[in-house]
LOSE-705931 format. One record per atom (N, C-alpha, C): chain; x, y, z. Coordinates in steps of 0.02 Angstrom, whole numbers, always signed. Layout:
N
(A, (X, Y, Z)),
...
This chain:
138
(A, (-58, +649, -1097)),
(A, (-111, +613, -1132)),
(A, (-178, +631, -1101)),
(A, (-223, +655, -1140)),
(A, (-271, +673, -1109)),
(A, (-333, +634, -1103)),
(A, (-312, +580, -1118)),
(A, (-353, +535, -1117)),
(A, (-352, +515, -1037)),
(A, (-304, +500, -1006)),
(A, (-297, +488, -940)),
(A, (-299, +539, -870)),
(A, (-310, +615, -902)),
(A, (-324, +675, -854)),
(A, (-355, +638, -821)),
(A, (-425, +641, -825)),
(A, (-483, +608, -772)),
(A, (-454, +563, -732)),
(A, (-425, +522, -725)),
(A, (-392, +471, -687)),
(A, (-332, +506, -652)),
(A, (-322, +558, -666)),
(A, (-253, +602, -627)),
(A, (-254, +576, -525)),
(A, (-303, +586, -510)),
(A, (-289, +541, -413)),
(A, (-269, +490, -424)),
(A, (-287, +439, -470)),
(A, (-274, +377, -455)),
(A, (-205, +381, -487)),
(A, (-197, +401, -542)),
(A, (-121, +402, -562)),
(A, (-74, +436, -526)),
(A, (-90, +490, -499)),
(A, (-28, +519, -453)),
(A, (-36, +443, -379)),
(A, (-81, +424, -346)),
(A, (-93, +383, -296)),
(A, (-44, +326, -304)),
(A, (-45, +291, -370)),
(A, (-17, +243, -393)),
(A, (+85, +269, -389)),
(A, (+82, +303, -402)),
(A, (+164, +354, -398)),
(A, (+168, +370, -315)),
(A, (+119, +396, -280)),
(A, (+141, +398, -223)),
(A, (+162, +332, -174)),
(A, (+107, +297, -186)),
(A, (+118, +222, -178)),
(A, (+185, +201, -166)),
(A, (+204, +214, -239)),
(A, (+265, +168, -263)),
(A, (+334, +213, -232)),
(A, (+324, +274, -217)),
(A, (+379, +294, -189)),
(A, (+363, +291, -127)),
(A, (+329, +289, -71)),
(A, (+330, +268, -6)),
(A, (+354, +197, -5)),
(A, (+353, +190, -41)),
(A, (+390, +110, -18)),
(A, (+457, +84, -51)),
(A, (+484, +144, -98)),
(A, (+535, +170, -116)),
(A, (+562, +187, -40)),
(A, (+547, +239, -1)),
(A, (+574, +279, +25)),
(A, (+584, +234, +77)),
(A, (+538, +197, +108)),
(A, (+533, +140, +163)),
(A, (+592, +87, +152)),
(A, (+628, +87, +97)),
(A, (+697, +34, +87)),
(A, (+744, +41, +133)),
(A, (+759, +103, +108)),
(A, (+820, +134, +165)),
(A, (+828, +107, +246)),
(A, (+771, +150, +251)),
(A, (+765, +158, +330)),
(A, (+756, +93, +360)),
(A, (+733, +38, +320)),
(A, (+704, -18, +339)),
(A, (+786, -77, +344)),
(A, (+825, -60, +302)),
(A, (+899, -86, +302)),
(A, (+941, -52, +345)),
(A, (+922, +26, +358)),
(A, (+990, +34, +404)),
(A, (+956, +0, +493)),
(A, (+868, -16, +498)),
(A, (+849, -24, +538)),
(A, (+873, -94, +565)),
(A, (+883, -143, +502)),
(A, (+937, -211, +506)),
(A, (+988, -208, +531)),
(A, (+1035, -143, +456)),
(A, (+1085, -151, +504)),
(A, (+1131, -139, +553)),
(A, (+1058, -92, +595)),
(A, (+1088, -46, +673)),
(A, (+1085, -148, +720)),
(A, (+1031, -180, +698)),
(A, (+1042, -264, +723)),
(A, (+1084, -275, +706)),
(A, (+1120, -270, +668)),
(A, (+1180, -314, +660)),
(A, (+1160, -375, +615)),
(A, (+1111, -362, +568)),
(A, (+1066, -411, +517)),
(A, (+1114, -408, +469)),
(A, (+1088, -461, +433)),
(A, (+1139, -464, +365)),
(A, (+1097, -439, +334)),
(A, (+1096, -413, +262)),
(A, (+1070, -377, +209)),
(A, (+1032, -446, +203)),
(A, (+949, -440, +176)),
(A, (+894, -487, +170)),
(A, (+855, -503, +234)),
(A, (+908, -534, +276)),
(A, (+892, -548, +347)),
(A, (+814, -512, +364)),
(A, (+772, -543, +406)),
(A, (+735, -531, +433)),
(A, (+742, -536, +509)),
(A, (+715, -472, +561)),
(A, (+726, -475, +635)),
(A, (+673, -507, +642)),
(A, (+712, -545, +735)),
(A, (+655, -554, +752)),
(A, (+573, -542, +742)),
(A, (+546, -599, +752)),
(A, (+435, -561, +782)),
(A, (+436, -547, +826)),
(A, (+448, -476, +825)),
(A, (+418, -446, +897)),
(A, (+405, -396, +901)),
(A, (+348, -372, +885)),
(A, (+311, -323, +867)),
(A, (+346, -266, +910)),
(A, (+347, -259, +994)),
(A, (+381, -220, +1016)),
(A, (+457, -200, +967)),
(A, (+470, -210, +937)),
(A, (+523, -197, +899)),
(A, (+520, -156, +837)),
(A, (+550, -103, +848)),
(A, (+544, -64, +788)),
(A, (+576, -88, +739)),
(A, (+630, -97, +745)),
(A, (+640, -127, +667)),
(A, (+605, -183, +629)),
(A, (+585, -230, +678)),
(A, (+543, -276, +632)),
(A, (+488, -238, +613)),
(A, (+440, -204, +655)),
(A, (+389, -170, +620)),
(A, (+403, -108, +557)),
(A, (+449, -92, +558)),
(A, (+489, -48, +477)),
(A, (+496, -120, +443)),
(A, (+536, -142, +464)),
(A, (+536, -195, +403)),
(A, (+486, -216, +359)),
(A, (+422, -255, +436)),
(A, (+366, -268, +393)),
(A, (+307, -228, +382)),
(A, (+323, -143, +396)),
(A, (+283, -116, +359)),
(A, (+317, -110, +276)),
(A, (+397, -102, +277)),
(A, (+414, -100, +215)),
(A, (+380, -167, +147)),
(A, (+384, -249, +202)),
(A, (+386, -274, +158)),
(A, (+300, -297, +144)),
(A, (+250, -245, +184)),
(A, (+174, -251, +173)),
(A, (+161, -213, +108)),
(A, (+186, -163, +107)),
(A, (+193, -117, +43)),
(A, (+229, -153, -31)),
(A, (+268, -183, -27)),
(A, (+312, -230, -66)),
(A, (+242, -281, -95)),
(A, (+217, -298, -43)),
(A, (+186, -373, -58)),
(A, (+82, -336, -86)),
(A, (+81, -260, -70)),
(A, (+39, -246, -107)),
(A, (+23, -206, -154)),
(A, (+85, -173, -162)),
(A, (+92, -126, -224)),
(A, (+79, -165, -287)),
(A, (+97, -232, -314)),
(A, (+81, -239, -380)),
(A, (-3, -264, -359)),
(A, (-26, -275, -326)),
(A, (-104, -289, -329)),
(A, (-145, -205, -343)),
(A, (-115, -182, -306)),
(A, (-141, -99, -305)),
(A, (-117, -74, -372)),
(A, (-71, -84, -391)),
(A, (-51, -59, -449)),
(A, (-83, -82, -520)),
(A, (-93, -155, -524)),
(A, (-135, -188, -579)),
(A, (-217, -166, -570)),
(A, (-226, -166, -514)),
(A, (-310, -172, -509)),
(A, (-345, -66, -554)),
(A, (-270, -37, -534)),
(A, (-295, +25, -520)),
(A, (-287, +52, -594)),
(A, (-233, +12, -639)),
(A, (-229, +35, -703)),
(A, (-272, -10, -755)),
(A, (-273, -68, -722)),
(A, (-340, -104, -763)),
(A, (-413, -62, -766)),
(A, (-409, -27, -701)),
(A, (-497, -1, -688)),
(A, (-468, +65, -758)),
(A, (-410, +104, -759)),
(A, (-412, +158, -806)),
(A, (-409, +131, -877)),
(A, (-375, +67, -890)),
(A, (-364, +55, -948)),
(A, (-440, +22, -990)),
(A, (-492, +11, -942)),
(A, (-553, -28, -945)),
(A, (-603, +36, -941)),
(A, (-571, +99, -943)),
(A, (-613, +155, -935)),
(A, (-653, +146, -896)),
(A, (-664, +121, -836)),
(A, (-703, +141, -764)),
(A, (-716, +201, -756)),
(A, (-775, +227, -745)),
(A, (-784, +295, -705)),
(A, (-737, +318, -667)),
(A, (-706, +370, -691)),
(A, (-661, +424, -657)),
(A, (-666, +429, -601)),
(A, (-729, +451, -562)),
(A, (-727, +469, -520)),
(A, (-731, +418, -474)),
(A, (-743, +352, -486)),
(A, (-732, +279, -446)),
(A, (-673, +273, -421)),
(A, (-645, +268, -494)),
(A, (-570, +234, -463)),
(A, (-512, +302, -451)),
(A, (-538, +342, -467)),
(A, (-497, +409, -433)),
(A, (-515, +382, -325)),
(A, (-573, +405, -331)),
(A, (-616, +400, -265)),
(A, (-561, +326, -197)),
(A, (-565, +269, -262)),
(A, (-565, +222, -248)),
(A, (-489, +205, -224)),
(A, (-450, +224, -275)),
(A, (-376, +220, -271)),
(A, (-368, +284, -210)),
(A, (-396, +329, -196)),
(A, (-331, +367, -172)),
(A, (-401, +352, -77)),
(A, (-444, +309, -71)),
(A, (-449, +303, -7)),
(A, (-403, +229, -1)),
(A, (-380, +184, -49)),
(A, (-344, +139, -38)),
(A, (-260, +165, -16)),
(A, (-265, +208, -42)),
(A, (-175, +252, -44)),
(A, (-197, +279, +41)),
(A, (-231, +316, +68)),
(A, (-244, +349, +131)),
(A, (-239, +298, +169)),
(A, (-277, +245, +156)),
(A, (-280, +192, +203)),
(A, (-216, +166, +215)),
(A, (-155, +151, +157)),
(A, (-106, +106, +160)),
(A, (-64, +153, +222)),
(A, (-61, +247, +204)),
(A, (-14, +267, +235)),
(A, (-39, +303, +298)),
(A, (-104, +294, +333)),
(A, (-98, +301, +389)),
(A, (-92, +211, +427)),
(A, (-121, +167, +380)),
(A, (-81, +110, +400)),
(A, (-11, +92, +407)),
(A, (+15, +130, +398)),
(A, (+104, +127, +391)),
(A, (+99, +160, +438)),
(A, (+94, +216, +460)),
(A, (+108, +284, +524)),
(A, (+106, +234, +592)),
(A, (+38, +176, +585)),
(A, (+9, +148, +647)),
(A, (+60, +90, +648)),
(A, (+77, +73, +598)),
(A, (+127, +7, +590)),
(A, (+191, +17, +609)),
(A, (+209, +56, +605)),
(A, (+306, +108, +623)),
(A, (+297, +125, +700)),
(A, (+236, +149, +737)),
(A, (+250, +182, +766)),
(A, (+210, +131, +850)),
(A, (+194, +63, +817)),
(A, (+176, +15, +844)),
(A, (+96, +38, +907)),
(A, (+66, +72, +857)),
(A, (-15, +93, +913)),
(A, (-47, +24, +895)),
(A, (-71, +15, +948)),
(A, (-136, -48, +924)),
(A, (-87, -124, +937)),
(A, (-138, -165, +942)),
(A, (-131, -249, +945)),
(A, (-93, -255, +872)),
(A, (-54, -316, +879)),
(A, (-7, -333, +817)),
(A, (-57, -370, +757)),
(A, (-139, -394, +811)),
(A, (-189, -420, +778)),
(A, (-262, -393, +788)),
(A, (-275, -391, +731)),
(A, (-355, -375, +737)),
(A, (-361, -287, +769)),
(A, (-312, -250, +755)),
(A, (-311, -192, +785)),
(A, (-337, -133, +736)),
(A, (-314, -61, +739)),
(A, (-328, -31, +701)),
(A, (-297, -44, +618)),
(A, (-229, -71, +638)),
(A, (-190, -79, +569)),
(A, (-249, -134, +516)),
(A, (-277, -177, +553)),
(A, (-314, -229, +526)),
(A, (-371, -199, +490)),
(A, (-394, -158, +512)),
(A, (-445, -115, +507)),
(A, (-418, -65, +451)),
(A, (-366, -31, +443)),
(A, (-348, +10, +364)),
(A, (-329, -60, +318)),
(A, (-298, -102, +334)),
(A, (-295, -164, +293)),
(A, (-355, -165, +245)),
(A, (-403, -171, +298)),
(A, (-451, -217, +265)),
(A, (-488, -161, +215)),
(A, (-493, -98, +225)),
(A, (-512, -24, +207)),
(A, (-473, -39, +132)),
(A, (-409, -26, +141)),
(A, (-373, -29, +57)),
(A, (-400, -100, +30)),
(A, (-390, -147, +59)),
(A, (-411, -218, +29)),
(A, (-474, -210, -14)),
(A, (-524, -187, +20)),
(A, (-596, -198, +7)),
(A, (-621, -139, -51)),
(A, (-567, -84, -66)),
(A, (-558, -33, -117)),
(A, (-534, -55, -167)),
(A, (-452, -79, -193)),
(A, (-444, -125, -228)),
(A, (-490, -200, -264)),
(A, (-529, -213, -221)),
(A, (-555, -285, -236)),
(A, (-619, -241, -282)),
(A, (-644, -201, -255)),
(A, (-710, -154, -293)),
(A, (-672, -133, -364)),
(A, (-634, -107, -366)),
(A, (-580, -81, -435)),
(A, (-578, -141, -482)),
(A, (-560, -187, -430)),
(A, (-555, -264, -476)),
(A, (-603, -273, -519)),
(A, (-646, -303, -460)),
(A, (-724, -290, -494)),
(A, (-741, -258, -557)),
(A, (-757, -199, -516)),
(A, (-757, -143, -595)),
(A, (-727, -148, -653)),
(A, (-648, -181, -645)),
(A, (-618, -154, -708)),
(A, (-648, -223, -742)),
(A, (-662, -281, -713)),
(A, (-670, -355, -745)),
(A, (-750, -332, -789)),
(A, (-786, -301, -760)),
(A, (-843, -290, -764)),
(A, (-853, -249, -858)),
(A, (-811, -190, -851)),
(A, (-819, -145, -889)),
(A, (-754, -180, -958)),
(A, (-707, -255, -936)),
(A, (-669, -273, -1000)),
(A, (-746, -315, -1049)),
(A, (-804, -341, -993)),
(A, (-861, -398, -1031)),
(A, (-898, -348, -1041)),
């Protein structure tokens, strides 16, 4: 559909998205159940802990993919400038997955660290998309 070329970053972004956190299932259950977790189960808080931090990088992705996902097809379906929410979506996508790299691999304070800091990076990209798309439905 060529109506949606122009939006091609944000639409592939939105697909990459959704399969990183596809792919993060796996690893994040056998990371349970090398604990000895029951399937759902959540490990311990303790950040020193890798599996809880797979877990809850898996289930940070879980809990913001449909915000990322609505905000980013509202801004295309509201015809936003291309090059916004292209721009916009894929520094929110960069942000999520070097926030995941820092989250797995436990660099930084469990608070207020660098992870807090790509947080707030995708957050504050999304919320602009919002914006925009609310902007361009009035």
């Amino acid at each position: 559909m060529e109506v949606f070329a122009e939006y091609s970053h944000a639409v592939a972004s939105v697909v990459l998205f959704t399969l990183v956190v596809l792919f993060l299932a796996p690893f994040s259950a056998l990371a349970k159940q090398g604990k000895g977790l029951a399937p759902g189960a959540t490990p311990e808080q303790d950040y020193s802990d890798r599996a809880y931090r797979l877990n809850r990088a898996y289930l940070n992705g879980t809990e913001t993919l449909p915000a990322y996902l609505t905000v980013t097809v509202a801004a295309i379906l509201m015809g936003v400038n291309p090059f916004w929410v292209n721009l916009l979506a894929s520094i929110a996508l960069l942000a999520r997955l070097v926030m995941l790299f820092v989250h797995i691999r436990g660099i930084g304070q469990p608070h207020s660290g660098l992870r807090s800091v790509l947080y707030v990076v995708g957050w504050a990209c999304m919320f602009v998309m919002g914006l925009m798309a609310l902007v361009a439905a009035f």
